[in-house]
N, C-alpha and C positions, 0 to 999 in steps of 0.2 A: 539430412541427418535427423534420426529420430531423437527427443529430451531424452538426457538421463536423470530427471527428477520423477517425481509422480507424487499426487496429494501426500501430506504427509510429512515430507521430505523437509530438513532444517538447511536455513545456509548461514553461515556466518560470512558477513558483507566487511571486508575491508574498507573504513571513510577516509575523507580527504586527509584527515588530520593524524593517522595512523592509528587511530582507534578503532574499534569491530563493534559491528551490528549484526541485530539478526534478526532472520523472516522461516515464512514457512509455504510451502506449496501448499495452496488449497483447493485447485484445480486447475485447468490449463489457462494458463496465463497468470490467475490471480492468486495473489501470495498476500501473507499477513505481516505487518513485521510489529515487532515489540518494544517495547519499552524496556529494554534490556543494552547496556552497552561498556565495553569491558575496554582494558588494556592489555592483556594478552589474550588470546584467544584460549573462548573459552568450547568446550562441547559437552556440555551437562544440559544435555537436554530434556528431563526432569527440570532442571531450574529454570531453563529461557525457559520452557511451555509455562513457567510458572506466574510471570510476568505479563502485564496488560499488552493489550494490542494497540500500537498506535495507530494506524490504519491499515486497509485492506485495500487494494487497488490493484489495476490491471498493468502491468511489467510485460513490455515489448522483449520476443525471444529474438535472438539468441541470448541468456547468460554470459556474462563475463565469466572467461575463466577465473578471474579473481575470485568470484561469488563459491566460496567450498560448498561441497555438499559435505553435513557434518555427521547425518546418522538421520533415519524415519522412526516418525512415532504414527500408530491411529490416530487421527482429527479427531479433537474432541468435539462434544454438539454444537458449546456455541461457535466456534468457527464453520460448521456446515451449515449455517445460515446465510441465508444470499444474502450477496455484496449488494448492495443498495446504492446507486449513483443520480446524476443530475445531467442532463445538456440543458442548455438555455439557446433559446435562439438568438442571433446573429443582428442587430438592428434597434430601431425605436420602440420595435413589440416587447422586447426582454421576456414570450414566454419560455417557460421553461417546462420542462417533465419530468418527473419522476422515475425510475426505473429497475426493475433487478434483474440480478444470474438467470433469474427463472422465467424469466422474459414476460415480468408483469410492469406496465405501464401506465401513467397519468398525467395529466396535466396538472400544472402547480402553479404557483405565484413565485416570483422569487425568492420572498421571505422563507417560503415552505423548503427551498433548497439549500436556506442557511444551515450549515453542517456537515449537509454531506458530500461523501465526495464527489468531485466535478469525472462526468464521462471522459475522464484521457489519458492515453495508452503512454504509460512514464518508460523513458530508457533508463535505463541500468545508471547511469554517473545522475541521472535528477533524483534518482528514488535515494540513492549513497546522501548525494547535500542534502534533502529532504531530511534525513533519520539526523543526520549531522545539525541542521539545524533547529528540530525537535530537542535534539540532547544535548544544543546551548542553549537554549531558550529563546531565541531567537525568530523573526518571522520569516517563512521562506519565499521568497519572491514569487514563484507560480502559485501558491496558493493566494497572496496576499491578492494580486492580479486578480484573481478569481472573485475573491470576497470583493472587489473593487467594481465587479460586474455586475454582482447581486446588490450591489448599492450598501453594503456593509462601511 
């Protein structure tokens, strides 16, 4: 089955706690989502486009039927910017590399990966608690895990 989103594309994400979030298609796979979060659903997409991005990451397909599609806008520039991520290797070496969408590459320190985001492919219910736990203030356990790798 082919997507029926394409860059562009808004979804309004259902969270745990029956409040709504929302992202955006920015290419295949990788979606933005925002700092934007409502109690009824909203679809003014003038105003979510209007709001900060709180990350950009790569979202394992298929979508949840949950995830609406609510209406496409053009990308704006800064979201056509490659997504920038991080692996670290596996062991006592802890190096790590640098990386982007555009498939430019480097080696790094771990400190140098403080920030960004880690190389991993989120399912649909981590990326929901993830926005959930961004808009209680709260820390999200896979990220915290991560930062615990980089020696943060």
């Amino acid at each position: 089955m082919l997507p029926t989103h394409k860059p562009g594309s808004f979804w309004r994400i259902p969270l745990p706690d029956g409040s709504f979030g929302y992202g955006r298609v920015l290419e295949w796979h990788f979606d933005a989502f925002y700092n934007h979060r409502t109690a009824e659903p909203d679809a003014d997409l003038d105003g979510i486009a209007s709001k900060p991005i709180l990350f950009r990451i790569l979202v394992k397909y298929p979508y949840p039927k949950s995830w609406a599609l609510i209406g496409w806008r053009e990308i704006e520039e800064h979201l056509t910017q490659p997504v920038v991520r991080f692996h670290m290797e596996v062991g006592p070496l802890r190096r790590c590399w640098i990386f982007d969408s555009l498939g430019n590459e480097r080696e790094a320190s771990p400190q140098e990966c403080i920030g960004l985001e880690p190389a991993t492919v989120w399912e649909p219910h981590g990326v929901e608690k993830r926005l959930l736990d961004a808009f209680m203030g709260r820390p999200n356990p896979v990220m915290e895990r991560i930062k615990r790798e980089l020696g943060q």
